[in-house]
TORDO-662126 format. One record per atom (N, C-alpha, C): y, z, x; residue number from 1; atom name. Coordinates in nm, 4 decimals, always signed. Example, Ala and Ser with C-alpha at 12.3 -4.5 7.8 and 13.67 -1.06 7.14 Angstrom:
TORDO-662126
+----------+----------+----------+-----+----+
:       yy :       zz :       xx :   i : at :
+----------+----------+----------+-----+----+
:  -0.5690 :  +0.7800 :  +1.3190 :   1 :  N :
:  -0.4500 :  +0.7800 :  +1.2300 :   1 : CA :
:  -0.3300 :  +0.7800 :  +1.3200 :   1 :  C :
:  -0.2250 :  +0.7080 :  +1.2850 :   2 :  N :
:  -0.1060 :  +0.7140 :  +1.3670 :   2 : CA :
:  +0.0030 :  +0.7870 :  +1.2900 :   2 :  C :
+----------+----------+----------+-----+----+
This chain:
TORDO-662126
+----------+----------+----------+-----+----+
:       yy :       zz :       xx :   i : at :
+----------+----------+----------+-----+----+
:  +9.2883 :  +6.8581 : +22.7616 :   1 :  N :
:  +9.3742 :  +6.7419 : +22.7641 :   1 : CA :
:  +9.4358 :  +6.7256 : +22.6256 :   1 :  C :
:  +9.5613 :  +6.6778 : +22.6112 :   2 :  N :
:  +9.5938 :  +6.6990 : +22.4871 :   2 : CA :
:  +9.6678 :  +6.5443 : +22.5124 :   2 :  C :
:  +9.6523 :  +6.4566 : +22.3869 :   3 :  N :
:  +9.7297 :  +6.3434 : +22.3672 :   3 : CA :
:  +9.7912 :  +6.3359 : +22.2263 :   3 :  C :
:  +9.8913 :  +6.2413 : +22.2585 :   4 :  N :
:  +9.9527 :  +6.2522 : +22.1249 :   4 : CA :
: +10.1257 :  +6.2361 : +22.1463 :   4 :  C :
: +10.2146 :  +6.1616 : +22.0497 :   5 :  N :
: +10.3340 :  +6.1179 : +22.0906 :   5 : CA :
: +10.4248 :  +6.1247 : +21.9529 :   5 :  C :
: +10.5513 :  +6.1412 : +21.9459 :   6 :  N :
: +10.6047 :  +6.0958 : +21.7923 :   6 : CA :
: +10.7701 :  +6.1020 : +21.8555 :   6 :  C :
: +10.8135 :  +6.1050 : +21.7167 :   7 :  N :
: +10.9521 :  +6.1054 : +21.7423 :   7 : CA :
: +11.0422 :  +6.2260 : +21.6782 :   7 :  C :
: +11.1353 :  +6.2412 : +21.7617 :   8 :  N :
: +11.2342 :  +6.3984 : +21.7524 :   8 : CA :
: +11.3503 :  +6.3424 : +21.7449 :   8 :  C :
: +11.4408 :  +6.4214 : +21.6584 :   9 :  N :
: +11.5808 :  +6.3689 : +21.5839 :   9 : CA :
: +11.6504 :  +6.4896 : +21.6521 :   9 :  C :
: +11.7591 :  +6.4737 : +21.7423 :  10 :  N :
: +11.8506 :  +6.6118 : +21.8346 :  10 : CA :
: +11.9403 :  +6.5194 : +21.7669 :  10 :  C :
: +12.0439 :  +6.6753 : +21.7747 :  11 :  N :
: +12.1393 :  +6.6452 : +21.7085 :  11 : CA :
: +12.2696 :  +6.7264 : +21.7742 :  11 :  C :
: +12.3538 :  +6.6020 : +21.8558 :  12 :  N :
: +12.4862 :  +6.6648 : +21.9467 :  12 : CA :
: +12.5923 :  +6.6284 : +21.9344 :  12 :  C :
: +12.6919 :  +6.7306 : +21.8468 :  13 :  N :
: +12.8504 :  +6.6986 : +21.8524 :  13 : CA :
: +12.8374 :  +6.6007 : +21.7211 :  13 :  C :
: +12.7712 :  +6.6243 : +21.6297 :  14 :  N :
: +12.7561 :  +6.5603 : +21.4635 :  14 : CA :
: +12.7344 :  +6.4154 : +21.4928 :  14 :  C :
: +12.6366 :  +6.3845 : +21.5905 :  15 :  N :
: +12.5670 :  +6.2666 : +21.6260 :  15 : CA :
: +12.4201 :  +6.3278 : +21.6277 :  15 :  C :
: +12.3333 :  +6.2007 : +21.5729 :  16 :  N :
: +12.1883 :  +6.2198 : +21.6181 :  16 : CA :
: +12.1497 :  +6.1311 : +21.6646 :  16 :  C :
: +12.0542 :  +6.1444 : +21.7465 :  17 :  N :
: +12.0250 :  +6.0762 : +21.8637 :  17 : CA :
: +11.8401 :  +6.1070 : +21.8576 :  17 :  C :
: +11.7418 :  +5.9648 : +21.8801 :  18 :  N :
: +11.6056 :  +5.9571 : +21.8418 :  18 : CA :
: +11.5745 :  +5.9717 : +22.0297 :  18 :  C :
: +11.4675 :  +6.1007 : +22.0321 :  19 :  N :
: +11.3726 :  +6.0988 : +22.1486 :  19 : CA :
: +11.2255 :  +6.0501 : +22.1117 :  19 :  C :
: +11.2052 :  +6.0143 : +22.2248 :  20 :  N :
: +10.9983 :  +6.0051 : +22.2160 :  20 : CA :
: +10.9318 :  +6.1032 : +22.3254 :  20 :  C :
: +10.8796 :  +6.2062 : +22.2273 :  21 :  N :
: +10.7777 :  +6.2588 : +22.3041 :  21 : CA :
: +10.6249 :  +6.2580 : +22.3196 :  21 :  C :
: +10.5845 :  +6.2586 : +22.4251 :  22 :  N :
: +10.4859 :  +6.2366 : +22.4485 :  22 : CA :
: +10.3940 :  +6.3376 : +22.5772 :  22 :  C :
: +10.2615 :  +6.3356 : +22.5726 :  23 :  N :
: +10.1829 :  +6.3641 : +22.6350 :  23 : CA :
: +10.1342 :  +6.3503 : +22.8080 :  23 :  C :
: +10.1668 :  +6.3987 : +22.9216 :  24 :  N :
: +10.1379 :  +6.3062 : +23.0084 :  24 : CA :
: +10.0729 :  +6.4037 : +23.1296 :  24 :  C :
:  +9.9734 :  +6.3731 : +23.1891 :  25 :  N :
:  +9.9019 :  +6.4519 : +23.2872 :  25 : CA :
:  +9.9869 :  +6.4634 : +23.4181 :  25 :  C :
: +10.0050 :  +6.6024 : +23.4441 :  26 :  N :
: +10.0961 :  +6.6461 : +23.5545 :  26 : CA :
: +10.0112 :  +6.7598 : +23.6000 :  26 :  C :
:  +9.9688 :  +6.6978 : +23.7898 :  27 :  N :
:  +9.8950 :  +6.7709 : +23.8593 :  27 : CA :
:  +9.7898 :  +6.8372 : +23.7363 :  27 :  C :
:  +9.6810 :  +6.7792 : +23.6884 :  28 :  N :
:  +9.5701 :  +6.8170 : +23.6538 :  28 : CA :
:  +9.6159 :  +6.8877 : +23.4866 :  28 :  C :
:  +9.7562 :  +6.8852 : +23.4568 :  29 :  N :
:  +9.7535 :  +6.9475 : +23.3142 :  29 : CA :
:  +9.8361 :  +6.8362 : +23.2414 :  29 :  C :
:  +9.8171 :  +6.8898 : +23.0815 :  30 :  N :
:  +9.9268 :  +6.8157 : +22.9877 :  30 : CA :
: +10.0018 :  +6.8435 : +22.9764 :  30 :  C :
: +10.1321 :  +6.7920 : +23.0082 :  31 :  N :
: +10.2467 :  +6.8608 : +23.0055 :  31 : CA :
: +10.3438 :  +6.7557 : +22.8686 :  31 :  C :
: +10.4477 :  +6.7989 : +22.7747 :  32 :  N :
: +10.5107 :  +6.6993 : +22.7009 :  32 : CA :
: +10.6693 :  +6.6800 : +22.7489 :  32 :  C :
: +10.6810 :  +6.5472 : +22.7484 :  33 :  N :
: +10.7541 :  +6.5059 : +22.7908 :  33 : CA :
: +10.8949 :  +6.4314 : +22.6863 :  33 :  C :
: +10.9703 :  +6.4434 : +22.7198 :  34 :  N :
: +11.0640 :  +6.3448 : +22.6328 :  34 : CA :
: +11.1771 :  +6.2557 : +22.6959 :  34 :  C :
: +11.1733 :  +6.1660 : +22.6294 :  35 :  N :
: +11.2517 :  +6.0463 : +22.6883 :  35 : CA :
: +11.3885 :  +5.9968 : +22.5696 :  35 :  C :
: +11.4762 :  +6.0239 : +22.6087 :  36 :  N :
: +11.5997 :  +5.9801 : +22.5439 :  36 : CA :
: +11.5547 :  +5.8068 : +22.4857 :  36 :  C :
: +11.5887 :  +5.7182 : +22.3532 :  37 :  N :
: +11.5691 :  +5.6555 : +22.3344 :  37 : CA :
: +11.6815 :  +5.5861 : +22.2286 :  37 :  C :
: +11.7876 :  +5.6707 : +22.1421 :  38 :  N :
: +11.9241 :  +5.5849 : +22.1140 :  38 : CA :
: +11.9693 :  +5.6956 : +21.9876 :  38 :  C :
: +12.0394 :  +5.6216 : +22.0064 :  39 :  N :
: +12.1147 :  +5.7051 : +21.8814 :  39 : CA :
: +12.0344 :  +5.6803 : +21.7219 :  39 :  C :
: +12.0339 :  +5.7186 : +21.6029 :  40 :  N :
: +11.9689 :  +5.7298 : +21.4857 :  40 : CA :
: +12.0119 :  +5.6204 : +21.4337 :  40 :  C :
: +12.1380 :  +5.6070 : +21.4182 :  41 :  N :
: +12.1659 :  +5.4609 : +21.3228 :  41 : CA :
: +12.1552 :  +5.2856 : +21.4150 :  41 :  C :
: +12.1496 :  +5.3255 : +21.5115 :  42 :  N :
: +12.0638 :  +5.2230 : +21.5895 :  42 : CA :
: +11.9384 :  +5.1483 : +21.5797 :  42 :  C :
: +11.9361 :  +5.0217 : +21.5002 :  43 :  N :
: +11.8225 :  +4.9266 : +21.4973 :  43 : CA :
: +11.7334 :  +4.9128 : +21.6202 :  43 :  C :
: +11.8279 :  +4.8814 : +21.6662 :  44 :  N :
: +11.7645 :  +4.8654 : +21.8229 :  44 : CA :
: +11.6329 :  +4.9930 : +21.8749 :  44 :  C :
: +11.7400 :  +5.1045 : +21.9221 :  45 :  N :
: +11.6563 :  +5.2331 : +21.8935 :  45 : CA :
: +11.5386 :  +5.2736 : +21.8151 :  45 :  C :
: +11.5304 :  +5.2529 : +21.6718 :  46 :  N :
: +11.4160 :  +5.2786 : +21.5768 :  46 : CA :
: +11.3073 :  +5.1199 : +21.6347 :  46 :  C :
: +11.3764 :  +5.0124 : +21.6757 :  47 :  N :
: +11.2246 :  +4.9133 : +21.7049 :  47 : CA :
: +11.1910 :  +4.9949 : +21.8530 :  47 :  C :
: +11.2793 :  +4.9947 : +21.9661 :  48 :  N :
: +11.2203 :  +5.0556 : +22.0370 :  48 : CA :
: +11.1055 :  +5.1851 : +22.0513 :  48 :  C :
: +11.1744 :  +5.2651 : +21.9144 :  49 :  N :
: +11.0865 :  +5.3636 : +21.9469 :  49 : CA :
: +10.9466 :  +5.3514 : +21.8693 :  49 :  C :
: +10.9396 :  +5.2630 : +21.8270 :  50 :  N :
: +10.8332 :  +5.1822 : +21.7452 :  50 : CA :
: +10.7140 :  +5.1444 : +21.8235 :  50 :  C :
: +10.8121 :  +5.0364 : +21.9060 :  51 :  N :
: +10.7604 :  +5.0080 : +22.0260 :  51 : CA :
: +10.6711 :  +5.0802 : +22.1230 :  51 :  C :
: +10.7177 :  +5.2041 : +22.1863 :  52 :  N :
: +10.7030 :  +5.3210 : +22.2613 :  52 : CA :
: +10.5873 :  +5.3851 : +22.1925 :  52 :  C :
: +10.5548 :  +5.4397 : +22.0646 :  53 :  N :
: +10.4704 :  +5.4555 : +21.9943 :  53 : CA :
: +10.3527 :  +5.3793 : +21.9999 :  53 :  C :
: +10.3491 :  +5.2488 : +21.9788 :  54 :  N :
: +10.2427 :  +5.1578 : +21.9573 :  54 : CA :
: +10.1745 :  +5.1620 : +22.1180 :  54 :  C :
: +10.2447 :  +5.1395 : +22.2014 :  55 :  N :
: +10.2346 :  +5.1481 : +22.3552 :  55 : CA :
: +10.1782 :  +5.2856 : +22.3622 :  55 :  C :
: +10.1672 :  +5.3542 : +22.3682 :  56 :  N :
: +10.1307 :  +5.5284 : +22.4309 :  56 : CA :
:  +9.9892 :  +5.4705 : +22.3275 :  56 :  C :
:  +9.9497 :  +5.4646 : +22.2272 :  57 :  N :
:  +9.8339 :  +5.4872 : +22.1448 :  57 : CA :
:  +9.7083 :  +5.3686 : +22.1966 :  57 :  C :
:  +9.7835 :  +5.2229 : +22.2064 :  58 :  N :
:  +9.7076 :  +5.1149 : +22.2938 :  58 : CA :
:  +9.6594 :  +5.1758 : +22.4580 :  58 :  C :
:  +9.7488 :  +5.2326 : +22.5156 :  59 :  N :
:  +9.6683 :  +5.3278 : +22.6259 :  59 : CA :
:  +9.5365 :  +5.4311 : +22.5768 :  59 :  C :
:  +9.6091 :  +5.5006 : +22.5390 :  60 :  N :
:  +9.4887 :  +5.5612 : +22.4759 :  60 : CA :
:  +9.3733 :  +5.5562 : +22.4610 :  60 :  C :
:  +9.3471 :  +5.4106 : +22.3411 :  61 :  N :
:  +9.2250 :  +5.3880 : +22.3156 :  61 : CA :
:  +9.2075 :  +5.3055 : +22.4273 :  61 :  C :
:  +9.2605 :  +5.2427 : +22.5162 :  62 :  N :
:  +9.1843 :  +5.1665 : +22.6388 :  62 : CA :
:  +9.1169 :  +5.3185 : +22.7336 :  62 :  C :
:  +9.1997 :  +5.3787 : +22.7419 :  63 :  N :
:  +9.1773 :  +5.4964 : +22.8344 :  63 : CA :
:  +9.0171 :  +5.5613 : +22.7726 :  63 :  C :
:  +9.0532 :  +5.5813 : +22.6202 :  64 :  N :
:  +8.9005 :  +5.6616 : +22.5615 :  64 : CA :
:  +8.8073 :  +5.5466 : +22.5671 :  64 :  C :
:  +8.8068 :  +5.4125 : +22.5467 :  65 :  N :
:  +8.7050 :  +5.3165 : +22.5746 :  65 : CA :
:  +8.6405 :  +5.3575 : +22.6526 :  65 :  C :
:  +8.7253 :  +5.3134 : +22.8097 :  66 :  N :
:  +8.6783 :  +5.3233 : +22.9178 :  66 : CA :
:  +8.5749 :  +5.4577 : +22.9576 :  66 :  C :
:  +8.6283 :  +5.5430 : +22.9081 :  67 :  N :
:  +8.5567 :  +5.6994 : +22.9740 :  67 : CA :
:  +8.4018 :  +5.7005 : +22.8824 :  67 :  C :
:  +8.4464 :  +5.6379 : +22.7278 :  68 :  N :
:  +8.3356 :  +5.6141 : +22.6742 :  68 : CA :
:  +8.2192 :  +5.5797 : +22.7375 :  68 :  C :
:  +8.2297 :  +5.4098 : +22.7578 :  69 :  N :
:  +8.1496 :  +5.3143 : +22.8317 :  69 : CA :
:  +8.0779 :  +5.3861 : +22.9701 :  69 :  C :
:  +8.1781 :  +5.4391 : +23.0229 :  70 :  N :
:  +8.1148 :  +5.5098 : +23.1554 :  70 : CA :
:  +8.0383 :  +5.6246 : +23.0916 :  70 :  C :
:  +8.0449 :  +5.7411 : +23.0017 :  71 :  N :
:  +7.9322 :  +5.8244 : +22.9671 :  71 : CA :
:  +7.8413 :  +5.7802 : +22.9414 :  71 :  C :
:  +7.8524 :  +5.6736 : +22.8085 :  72 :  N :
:  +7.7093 :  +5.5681 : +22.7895 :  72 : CA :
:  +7.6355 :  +5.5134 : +22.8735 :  72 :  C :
:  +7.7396 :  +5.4601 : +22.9538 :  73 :  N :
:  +7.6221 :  +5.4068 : +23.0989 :  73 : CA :
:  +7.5099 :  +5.5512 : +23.1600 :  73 :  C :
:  +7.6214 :  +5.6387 : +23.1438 :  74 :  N :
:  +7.5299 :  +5.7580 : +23.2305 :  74 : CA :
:  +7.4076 :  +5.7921 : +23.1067 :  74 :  C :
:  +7.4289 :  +5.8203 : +23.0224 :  75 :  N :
:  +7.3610 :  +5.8469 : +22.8946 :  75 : CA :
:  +7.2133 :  +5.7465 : +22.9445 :  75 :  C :
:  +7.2867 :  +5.5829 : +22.9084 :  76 :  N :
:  +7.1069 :  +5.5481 : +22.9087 :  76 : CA :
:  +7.0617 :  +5.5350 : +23.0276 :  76 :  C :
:  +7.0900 :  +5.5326 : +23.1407 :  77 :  N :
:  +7.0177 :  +5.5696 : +23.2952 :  77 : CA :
:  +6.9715 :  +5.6751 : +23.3015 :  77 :  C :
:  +7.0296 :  +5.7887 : +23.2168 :  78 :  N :
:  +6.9363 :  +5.9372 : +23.2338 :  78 : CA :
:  +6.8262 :  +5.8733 : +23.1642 :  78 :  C :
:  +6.8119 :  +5.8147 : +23.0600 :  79 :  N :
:  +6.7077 :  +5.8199 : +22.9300 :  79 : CA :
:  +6.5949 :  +5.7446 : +23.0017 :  79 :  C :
:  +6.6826 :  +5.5867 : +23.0496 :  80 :  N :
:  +6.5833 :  +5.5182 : +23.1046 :  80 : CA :
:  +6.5355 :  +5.5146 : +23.2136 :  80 :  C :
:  +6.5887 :  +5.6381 : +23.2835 :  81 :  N :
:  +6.4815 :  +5.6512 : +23.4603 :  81 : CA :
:  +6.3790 :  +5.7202 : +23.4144 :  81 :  C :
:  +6.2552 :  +5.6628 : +23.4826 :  82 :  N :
:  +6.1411 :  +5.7123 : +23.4596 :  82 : CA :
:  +6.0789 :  +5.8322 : +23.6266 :  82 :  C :
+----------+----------+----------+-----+----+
């Protein structure tokens, strides 16, 4: 499984233009993905992709919590069945 997201600067017809790529499970693999998000000198664009960033990483750690908590559970039920 591979996670992980940032931002890519393409550059078309002496315009640049900000993508977000990112990580996302397709049929059982990681596949990376990118999503058009604005042009470079765009405010708007750089909070969005700010945005988009902070969002993908808050999944994340809810996602690794969760899987956590559930090993631990398994962890001390092995320990503590007698």
């Amino acid at each position: 499984m591979e996670i992980g997201c940032g931002a890519r600067i393409r550059d078309f017809d002496g315009r640049r233009y900000f993508y977000f790529w990112h990580y996302e499970r397709d049929n059982g693999r990681s596949t990376r993905k990118e999503d058009y998000v604005g042009r470079v000198d765009s405010e708007k664009a750089r909070s969005d992709l700010l945005l988009r960033i902070a969002a993908y990483y808050r999944r994340a750690e809810h996602e690794f919590a969760r899987k956590r908590s559930r090993i631990e559970s398994r962890i001390t039920r092995n320990h503590t069945s007698t």
